[in-house]
N, C-alpha and C positions, 0 to 999 in steps of 0.2 A: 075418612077413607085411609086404610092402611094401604100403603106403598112402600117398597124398596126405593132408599134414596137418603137423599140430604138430613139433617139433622140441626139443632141449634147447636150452634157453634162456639168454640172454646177461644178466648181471645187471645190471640200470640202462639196457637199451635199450628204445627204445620198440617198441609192439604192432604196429609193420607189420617193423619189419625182425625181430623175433625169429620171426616167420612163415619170412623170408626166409631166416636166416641158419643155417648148417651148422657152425660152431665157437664156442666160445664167447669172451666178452669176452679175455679173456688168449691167446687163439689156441691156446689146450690144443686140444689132436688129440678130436673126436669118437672115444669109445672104443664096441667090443662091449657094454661094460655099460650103456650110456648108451641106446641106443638105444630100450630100454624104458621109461624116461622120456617119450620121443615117439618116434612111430613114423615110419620111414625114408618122406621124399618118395619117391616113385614115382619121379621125372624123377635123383633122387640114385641110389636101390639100384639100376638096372638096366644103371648102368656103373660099380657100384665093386665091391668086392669084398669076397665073401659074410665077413658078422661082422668088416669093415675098411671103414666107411664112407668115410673118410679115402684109401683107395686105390683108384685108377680106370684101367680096362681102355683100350686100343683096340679098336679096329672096324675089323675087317677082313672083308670079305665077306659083312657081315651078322651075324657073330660076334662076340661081347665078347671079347677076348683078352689071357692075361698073357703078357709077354713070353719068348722059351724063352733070352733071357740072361740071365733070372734076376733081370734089376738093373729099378732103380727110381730115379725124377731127383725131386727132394724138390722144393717149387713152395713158397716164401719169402711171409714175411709182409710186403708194406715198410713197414708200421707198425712192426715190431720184430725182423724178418728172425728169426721162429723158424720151421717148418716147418707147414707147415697141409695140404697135400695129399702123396700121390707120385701119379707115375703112370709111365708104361710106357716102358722104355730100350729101343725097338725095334731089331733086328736088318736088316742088311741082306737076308736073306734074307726077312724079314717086310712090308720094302715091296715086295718083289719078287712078295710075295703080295697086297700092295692091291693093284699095279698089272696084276695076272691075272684078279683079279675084277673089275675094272674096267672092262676091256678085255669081259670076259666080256657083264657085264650092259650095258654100251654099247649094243653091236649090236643088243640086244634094247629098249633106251631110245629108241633114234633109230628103230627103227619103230612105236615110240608115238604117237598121236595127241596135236598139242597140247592137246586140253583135257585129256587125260589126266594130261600131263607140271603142265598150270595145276594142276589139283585136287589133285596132291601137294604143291604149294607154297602152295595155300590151306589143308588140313591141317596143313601145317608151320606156316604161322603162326597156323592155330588155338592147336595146342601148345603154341607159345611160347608165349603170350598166356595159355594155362590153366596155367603152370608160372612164370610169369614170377618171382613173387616168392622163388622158389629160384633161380633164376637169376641172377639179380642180385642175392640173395645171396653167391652165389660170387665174381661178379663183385668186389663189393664186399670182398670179402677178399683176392682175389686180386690185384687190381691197385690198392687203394686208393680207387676211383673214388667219389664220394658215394655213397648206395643213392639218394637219387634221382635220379641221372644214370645210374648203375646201370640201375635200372628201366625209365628212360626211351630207353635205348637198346635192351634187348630189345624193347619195346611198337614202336620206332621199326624192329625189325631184322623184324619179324611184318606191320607197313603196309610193311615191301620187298618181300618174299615174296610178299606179295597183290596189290603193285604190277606185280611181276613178271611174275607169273601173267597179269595182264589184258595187257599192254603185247605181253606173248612171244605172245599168238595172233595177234596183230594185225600181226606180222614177215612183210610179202609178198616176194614175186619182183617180177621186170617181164617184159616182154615190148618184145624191140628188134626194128625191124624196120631190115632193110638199106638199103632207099633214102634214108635219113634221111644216109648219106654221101655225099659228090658223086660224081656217077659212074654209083654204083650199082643195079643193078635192084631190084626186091621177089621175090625166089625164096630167101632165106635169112630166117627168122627164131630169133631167140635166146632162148630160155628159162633165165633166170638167177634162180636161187636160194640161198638160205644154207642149207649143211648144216654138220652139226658138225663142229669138230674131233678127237675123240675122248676122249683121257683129260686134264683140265685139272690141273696141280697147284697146289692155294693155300694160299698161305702169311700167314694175318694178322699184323698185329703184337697188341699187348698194350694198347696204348692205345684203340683199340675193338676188344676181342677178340672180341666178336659183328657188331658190325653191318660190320665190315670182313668177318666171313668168310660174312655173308649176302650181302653185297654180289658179292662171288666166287660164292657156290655157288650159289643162286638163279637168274642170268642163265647162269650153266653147263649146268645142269641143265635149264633151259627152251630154251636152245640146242640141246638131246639130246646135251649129253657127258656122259661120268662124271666122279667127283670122288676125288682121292686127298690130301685135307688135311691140315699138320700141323702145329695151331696153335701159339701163340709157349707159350715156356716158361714165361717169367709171363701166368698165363691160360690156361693149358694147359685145366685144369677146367670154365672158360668155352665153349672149344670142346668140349670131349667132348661136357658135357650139352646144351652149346644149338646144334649143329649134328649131332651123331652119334647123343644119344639123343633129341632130338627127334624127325628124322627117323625113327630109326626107330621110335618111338611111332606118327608117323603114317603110317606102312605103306610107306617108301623100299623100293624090291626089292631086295635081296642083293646085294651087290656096288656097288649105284651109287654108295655117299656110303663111302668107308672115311677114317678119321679114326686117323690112328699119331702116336706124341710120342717124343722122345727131343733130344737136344743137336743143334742145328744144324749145330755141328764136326763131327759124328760123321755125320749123316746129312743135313744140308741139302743137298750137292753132288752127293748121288746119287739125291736127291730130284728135282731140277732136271735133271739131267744124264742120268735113265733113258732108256734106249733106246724107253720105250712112253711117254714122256710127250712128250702133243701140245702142250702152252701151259702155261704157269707165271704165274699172278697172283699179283704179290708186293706186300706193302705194307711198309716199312721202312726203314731206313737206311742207311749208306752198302754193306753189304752187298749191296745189290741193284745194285750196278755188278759186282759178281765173278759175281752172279748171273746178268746177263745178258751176260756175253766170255763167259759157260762154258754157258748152255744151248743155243747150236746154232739151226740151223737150224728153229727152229717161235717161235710168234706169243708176244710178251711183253707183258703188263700190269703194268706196272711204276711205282708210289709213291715217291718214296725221300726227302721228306722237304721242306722248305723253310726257308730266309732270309725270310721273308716281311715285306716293308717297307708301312707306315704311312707315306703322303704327307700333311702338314697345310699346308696354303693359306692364305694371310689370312683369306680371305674365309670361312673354314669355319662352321659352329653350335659354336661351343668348347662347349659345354654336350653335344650328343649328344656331337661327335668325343673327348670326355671320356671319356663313361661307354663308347662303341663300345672307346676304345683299351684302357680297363681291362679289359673282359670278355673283350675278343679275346686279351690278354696275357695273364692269370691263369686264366680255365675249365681245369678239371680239373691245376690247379699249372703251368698252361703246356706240359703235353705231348702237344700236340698238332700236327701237321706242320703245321696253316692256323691254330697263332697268333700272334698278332702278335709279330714276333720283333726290331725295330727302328724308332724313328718319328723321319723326319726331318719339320722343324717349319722351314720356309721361312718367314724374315724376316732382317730386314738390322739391326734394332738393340733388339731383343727384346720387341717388341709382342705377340706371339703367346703368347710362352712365359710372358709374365707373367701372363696371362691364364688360359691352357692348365693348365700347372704344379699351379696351388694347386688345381684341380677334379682333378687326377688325384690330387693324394697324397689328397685328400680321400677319394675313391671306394678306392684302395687301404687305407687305415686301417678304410673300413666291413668289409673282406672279412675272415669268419672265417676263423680257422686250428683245424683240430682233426683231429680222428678221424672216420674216412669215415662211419661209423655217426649223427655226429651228424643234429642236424636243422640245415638252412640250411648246413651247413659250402663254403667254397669254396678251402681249402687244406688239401688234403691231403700223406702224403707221397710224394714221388716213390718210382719203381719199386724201385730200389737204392741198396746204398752207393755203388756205383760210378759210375753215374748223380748221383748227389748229390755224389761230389768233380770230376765234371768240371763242374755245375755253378760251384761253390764258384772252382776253377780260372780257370775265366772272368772271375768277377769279380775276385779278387783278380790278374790281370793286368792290367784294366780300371784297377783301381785303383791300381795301380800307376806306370801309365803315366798319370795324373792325372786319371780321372774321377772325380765324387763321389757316394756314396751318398747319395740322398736319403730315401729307407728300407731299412729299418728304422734310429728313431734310433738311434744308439749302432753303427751298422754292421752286418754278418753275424751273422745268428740263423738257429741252427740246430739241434736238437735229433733224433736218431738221424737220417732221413731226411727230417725235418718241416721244409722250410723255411721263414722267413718274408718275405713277398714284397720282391722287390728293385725299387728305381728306380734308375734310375742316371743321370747327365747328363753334359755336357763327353766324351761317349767319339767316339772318331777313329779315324782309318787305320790307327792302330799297333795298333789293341788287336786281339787275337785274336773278341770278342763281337759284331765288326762283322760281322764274315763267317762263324763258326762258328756250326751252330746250338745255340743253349742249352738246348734242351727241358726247361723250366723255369718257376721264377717269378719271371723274373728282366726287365725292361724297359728295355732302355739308351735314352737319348733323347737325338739331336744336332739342333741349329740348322745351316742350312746357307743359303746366300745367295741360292741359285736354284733353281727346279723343274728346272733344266737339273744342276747340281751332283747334287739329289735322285736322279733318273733315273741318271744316270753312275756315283753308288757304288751304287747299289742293282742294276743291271746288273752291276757289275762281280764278285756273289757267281757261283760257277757253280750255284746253284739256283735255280731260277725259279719255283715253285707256285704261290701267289697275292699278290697286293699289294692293298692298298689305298688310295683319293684320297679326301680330304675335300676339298670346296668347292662352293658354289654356283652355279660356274660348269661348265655341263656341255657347254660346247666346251670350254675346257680340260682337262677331265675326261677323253674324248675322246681328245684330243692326245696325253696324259700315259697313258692305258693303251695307245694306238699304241705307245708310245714305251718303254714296262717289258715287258722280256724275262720274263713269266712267264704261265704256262697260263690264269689266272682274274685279272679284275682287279676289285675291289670297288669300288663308288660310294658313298661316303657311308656305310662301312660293314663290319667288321672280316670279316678272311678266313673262310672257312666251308666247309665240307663238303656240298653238300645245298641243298635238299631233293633226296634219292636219284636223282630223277629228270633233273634238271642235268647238263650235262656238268663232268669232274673229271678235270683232267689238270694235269701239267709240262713244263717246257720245260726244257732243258740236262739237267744232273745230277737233276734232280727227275723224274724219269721217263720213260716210252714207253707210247704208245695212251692212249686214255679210257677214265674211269668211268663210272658212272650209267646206271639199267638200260637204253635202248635201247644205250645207246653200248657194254655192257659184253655184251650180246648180239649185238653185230654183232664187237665184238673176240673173241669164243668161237666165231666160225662164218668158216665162209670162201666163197669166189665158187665156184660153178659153172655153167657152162653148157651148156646142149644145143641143138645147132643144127639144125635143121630146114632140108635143101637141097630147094627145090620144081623138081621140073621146069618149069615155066611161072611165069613171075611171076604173082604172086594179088591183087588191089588189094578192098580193101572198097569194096561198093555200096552205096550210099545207100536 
């Protein structure tokens, strides 16, 4: 019997995450015999497979499904890269069945009324909200993330949902009249509305594997499209349960939300490139440049990542622009596309940095390193091995080419995927770290002579996402985000995501269209008009 509740237990973890959590401490596979120990979460058994808690179906049209290839993509621990989940190597033929049922229940979606479409997305983040702590339980295993960042992100992806829901009834038309052009008489009026797009495909990354694909489905969904998602591979789990069996816990119709997994080589191109797919919201890497030369002719919402530079001013609070630059570099090991990925430290003969400096290794040395599970932990380990040696890569070119590490003492520490966080100083033009990004925990920090200097390498990356300006002076301030080629410019304050409702874009190589829910409901709908031709011009009387 499936039940909300208890779980087999992790030995030496504390009473909120052994609620949460679906494997145990050494990442052993939840087995059939286990499950009588505690009984299977609800939000777990109703997309994995019967007496295989560890193996998890797609959704396709309403249906839990195993795939008819037979095969299975095994979803890694990056604590110790053993195996904690599979899920489903779908078939091309198999999105060909999302994107049927999708199409299907559309039609039937977009002549819903909105409060109809609001009230499935206020249940939705009911849901979440009543399942949270299995949720981010997974979360937490799957992609490393703390559990309370974890947690904090579903509770955060549940206030989108409901954000959504209020914001989307509140999406009007206008009403243009003609004479308003020179010229013209009043015998034409225009009735312009947003209707949907139709099928949206989203694709989150792994880094918020939930609140990136509420961010997508959410404002989809209340636009009246369907949804054919297929979350990232690490965090694969993350989407099943907290977009595919959420939903349909809280009663999505058949067809609307289908959620397939399988290797992005294998099926991300045909995913993107289907003949019924109306718009593709993408969040990730440099991939989403193939992604958008090849999806054609319909509407892209496109992430793809940022360089994100830190401007420090004389005049700055060295005390916040301390502790802002340490949290903006290190939160969740630094992978995150808005954080702080480079700070130049404008001065001419090292007044700032002397200053600057000793408060940031300060704040660095406070930051734990550990195991996601812990309590207070703020370094975990990155995604992969392979992720962790291009890290690694970076810096020893850096240093190569003559920067110094200023932590960890003694150099590069590193244990399976766990890194320990990097400072780095003296880095320049030549090094690869200036312009690539690190997604890591890694901080390179150069002196530079002018805001003008500042400005010029910092433009010079072709990603633009966000930057940030410390100083007190907020005409300069002003000036100098005029002046930085990037989507969001911070004041006194490290890059950021949110709050949901914000708008979230890039410029250059960092992406196409906005985020953040109005902006991400008008990117899911398109213009329409009906024009009403009057025999006689009609003027309103007073």
């Amino acid at each position: 019997m499936l039940v909300q509740g208890a779980w087999p237990s992790r030995p030496g973890v504390s009473a909120r995450v052994l609620i949460a959590t679906v494997t145990l401490l050494s990442c052993v596979l939840v087995s059939e015999a286990m499950v009588g120990a505690g009984e299977c979460p609800l939000i777990i058994g109703v997309a994995s497979t019967e007496g295989r808690p560890d193996v998890f179906k797609s959704y396709i049209g309403g249906q839990w499904r195993t795939s008819s290839s037979g095969k299975t993509l095994k979803v890694m621990s990056p604590v110790n890269e053993t195996t904690l989940f599979e899920v489903q190597a779908c078939t091309q033929d198999e999105i060909d069945e999302a994107f049927a049922a999708a199409k299907t229940a559309q039609k039937l979606w977009a002549k819903t009324p909105l409060w109809k479409r609001a009230d499935l997305l206020k249940k939705t983040a009911a849901t979440l909200r009543e399942h949270a702590p299995h949720i981010a339980g997974i979360m937490m295993d799957e992609v490393a993330k703390p559990y309370a960042a974890a947690l904090s992100e579903v509770m955060r992806t549940a206030d989108l949902f409901e954000f959504t829901a209020e914001e989307g009834v509140r999406v009007a038309g206008e009403l243009l009249l003609s004479d308003s052009f020179p010229g013209e008489k009043r015998n034409k009026l225009a009735l312009v509305q947003r209707v949907p797009l139709g099928v949206v495909v989203a694709i989150p990354p792994y880094n918020y594997p939930l609140n990136l694909a509420g961010s997508k489905v959410g404002p989809a969904l209340m636009a009246g499209n369907a949804i054919v998602m297929k979350p990232p591979s690490a965090g694969a789990v993350t989407g099943i349960i907290g977009i595919a069996a959420v939903m349909h816990l809280a009663g999505a119709p058949p067809g609307l939300v289908n959620v397939v997994t399988g290797k992005g080589s294998e099926i991300g191109d045909y995913l993107t490139q289907h003949r019924d797919a109306s718009a593709v919201s993408f969040t990730g890497g440099g991939t989403g440049l193939r992604v958008a030369k090849g999806a054609g002719m319909i509407p892209l919402q496109m992430e793809l990542g940022g360089k994100d530079p830190a401007l420090v001013l004389p005049d700055c609070n060295i005390k916040k622009t301390a502790a802002a630059l340490v949290k903006g570099a290190f939160s969740y090991s630094g992978q995150r596309c808005t954080a702080v990925k480079v700070v130049y430290v404008i001065e001419k003969d090292g007044e700032v940095s002397s200053q600057l400096m000793p408060l940031i290794l300060q704040h660095v040395k406070q930051l734990k390193v550990g195991m996601p599970w812990e309590d207070q932990v703020d370094i975990t380990a990155v995604i992969d091995s392979k992720s962790a040696a291009f890290i690694k890569g970076l810096v020893d070119d850096a240093v190569a080419k003559g920067a110094k590490v200023e932590l960890p003492e003694g150099g590069w520490q590193q244990t399976g995927n766990l890194i320990q966080p990097v400072v780095l100083t003296g880095v320049n033009k030549d090094m690869r770290l200036l312009y690539e990004e690190q997604f890591g925990p890694v901080l390179p920090i150069l002196s530079v002579a002018s805001v003008e200097e500042a400005i010029e390498m910092s433009n010079a990356s072709p990603l633009g996402l966000q930057a940030s300006v410390f100083t007190q002076d907020i005409d300069a301030a002003m000036s100098i985000s005029d002046a930085l080629q990037a989507g969001t410019v911070q004041i006194n304050g490290a890059p950021a995501r949110g709050p949901d409702h914000f708008p979230f874009q890039g410029f250059k190589d960092s992406g196409l269209s906005s985020q953040g829910v109005r902006y991400s409901i008008e990117a899911m709908t398109k213009i329409k008009s009906t024009i009403i031709n009057l025999a006689d011009e009609s003027y309103t009387q007073g």
